[in-house]
C-alpha positions as CSV (number, residue, x, y, z in Angstrom):
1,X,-44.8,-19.1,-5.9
2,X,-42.6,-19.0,-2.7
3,X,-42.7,-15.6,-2.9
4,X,-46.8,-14.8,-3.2
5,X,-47.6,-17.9,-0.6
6,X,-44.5,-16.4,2.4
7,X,-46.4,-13.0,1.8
8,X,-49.9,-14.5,2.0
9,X,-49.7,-16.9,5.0
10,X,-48.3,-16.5,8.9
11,X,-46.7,-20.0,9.0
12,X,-43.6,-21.2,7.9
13,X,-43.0,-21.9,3.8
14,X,-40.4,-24.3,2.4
15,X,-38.9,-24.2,-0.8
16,X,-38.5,-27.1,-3.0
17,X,-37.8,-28.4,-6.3
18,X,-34.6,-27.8,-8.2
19,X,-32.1,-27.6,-5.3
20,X,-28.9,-28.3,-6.1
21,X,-26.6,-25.3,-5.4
22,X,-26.0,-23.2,-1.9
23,X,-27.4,-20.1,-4.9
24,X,-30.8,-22.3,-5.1
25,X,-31.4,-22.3,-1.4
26,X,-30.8,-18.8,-1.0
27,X,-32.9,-18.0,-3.7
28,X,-35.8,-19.7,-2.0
29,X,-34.5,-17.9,1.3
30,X,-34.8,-14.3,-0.8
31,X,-38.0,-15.4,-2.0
32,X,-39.4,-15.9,1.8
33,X,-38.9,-19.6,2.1
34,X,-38.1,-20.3,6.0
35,X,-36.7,-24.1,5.1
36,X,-35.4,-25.4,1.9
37,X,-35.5,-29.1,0.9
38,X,-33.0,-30.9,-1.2
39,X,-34.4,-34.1,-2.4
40,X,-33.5,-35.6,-6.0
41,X,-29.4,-34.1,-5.6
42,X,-29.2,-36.3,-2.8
43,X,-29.2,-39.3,-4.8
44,X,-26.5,-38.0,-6.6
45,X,-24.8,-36.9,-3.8
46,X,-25.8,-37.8,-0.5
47,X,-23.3,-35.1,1.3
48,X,-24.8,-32.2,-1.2
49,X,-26.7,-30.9,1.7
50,X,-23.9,-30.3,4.0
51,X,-22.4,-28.8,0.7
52,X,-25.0,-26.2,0.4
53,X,-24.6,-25.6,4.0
54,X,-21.0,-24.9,4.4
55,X,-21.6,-23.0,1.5
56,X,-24.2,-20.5,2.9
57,X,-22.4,-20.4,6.0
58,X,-19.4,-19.0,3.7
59,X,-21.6,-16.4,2.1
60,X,-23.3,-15.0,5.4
61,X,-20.0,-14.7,6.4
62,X,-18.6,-12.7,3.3
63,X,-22.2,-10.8,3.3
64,X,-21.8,-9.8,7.0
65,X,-25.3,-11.4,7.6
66,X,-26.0,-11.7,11.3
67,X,-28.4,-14.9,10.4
68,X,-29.2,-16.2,6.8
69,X,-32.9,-15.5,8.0
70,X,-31.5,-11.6,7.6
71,X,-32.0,-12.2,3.6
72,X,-35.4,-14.3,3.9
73,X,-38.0,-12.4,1.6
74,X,-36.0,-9.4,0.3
75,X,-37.1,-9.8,-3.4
């Protein structure tokens, strides 16, 4: 649904539901989302978001991306 709604509207999308990996929020990145939300993982660990994030930062870095934004609606 990220996907269709990113292509459909001209205002920002997040993605929710499900987060619990660094992979999950870029998956809602490729899908078009412009913000990702982790909710229910944070209860389970309330530092997983600075997890995620040290974790995309490491990836843009290994996939040369300028800005994670670079990968935001590519499937």
């Amino acid at each position: 649904m990220v996907n269709q709604v990113s292509k459909a509207v001209k205002i920002p999308v997040m993605g929710l539901g499900g987060v619990t990996t660094w992979e999950d929020a870029v998956e809602f990145i490729m899908a078009g989302a412009t913000v990702v939300q982790v909710g229910t993982a944070s209860f389970i660990k309330p530092s997983i978001s600075l997890d995620i994030i040290d974790k995309m930062r490491d990836y843009a870095e290994r996939e040369k991306l300028n800005n994670i934004s670079d990968i935001r609606g590519i499937i």
